[in-house]
Backbone as a printed PyTorch tensor [residue, N CA C, xyz], in Angstrom:
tensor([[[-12.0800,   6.5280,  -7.4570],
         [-11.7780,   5.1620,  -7.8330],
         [-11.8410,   4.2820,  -6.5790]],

        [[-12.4370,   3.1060,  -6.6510],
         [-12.7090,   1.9630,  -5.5230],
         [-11.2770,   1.5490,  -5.6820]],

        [[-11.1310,   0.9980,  -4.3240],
         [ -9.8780,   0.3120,  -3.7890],
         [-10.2970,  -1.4620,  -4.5890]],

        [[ -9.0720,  -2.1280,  -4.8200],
         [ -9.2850,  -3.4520,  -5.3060],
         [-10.4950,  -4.8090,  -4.0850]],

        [[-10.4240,  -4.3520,  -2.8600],
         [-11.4650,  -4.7290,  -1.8320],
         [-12.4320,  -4.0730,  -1.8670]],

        [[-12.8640,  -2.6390,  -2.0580],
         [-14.4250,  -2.5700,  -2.6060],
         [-14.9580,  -3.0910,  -3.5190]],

        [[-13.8710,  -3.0580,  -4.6990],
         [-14.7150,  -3.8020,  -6.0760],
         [-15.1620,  -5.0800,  -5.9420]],

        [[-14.2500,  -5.5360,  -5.0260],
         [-14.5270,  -7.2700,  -5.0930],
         [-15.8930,  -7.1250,  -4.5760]],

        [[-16.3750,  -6.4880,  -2.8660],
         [-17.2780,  -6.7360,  -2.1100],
         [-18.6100,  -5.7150,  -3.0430]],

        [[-18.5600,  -4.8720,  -3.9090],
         [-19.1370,  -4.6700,  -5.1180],
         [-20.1020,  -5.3560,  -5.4640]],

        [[-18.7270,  -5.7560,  -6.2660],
         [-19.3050,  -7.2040,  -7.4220],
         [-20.0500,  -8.5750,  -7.0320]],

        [[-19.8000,  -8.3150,  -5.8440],
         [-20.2370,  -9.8590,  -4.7930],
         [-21.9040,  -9.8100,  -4.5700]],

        [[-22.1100,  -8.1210,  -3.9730],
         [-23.2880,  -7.6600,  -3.1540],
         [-24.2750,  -7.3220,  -4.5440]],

        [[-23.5820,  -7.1340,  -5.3090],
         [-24.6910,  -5.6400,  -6.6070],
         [-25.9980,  -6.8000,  -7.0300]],

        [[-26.1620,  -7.9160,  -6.9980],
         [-27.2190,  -8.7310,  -7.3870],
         [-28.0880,  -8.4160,  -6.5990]],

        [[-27.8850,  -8.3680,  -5.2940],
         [-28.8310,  -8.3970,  -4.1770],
         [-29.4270,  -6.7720,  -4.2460]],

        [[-31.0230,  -6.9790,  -3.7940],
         [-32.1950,  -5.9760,  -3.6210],
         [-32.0450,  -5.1310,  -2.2280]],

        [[-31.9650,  -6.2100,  -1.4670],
         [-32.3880,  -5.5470,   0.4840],
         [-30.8140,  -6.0550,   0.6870]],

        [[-30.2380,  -5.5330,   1.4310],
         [-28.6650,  -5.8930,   1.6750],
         [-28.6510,  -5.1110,   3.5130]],

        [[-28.1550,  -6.0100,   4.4320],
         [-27.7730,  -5.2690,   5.5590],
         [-26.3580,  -5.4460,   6.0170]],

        [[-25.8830,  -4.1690,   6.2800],
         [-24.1180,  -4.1010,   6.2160],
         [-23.7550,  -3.8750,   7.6730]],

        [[-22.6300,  -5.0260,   8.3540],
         [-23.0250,  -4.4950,   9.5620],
         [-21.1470,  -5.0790,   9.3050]],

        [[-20.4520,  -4.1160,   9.3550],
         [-19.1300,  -3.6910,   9.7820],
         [-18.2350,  -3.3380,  10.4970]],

        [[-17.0490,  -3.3060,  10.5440],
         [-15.8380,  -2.7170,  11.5980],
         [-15.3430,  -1.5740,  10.8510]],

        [[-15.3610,  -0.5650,  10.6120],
         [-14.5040,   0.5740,  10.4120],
         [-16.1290,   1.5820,   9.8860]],

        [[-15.6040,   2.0220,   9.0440],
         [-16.2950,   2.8810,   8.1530],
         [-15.9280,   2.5120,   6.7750]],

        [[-17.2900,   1.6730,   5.9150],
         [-16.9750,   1.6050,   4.4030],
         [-18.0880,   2.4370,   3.6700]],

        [[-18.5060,   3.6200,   3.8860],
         [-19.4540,   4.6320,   3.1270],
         [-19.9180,   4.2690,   1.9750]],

        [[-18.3390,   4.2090,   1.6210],
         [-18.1910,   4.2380,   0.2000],
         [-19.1490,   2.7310,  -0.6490]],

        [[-19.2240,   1.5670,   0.1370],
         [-19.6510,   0.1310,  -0.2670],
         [-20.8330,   0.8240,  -0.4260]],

        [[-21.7360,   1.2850,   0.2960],
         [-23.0770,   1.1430,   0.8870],
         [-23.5870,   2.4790,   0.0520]],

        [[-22.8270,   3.6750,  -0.4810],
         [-23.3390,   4.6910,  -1.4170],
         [-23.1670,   3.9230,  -2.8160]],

        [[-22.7160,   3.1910,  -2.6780],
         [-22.0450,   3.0280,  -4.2550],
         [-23.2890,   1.8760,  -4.3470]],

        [[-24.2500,   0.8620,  -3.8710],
         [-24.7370,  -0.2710,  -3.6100],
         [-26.5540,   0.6400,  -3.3790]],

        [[-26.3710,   1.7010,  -2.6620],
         [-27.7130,   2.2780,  -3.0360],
         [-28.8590,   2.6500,  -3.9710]],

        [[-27.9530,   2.7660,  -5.2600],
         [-28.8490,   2.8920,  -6.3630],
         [-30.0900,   1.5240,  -6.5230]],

        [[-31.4560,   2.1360,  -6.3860],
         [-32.3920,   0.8270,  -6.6720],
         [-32.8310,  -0.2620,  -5.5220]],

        [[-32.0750,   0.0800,  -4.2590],
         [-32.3330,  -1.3130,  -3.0630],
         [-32.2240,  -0.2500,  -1.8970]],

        [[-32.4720,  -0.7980,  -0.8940],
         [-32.7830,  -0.5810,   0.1050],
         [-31.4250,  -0.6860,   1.1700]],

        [[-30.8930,  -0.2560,   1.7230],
         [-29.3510,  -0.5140,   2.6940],
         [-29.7100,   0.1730,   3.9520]],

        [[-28.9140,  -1.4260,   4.6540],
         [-28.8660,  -0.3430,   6.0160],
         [-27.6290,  -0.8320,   6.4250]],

        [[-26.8280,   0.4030,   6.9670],
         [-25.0520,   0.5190,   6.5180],
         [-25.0990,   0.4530,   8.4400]],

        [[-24.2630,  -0.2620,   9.3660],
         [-23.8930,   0.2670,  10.3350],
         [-22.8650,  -0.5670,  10.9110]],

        [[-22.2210,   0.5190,  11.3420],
         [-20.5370,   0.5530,  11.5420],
         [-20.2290,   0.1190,  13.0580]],

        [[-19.8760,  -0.8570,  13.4040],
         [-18.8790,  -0.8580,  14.8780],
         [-17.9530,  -0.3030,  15.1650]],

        [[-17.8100,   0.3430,  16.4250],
         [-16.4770,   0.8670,  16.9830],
         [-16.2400,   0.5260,  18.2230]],

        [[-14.9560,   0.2880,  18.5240],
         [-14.7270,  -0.5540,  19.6620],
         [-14.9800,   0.5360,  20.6990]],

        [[-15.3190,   0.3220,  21.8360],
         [-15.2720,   1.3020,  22.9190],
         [-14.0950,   1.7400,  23.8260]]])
């Protein structure tokens, strides 16, 4: 089950074809769930 902040960012992104995710933590989960049918490129920042 998605947390109530994945669904939102979900429901926001799922229209879009080519999507590039460029984040602070690790959200896997956005970017597997958003793969079906489009193209993603998921990458994560970490502070040094």
């Amino acid at each position: 089950m998605h947390s109530d902040s994945t669904t939102s960012l979900l429901s926001i992104l799922r229209p879009f074809k080519r999507l590039v995710e460029v984040g602070i933590g690790s959200r896997f989960d956005v970017a597997h769930s958003l793969s079906e049918n489009r193209i993603i490129v998921a990458t994560d920042i970490h502070q040094c």
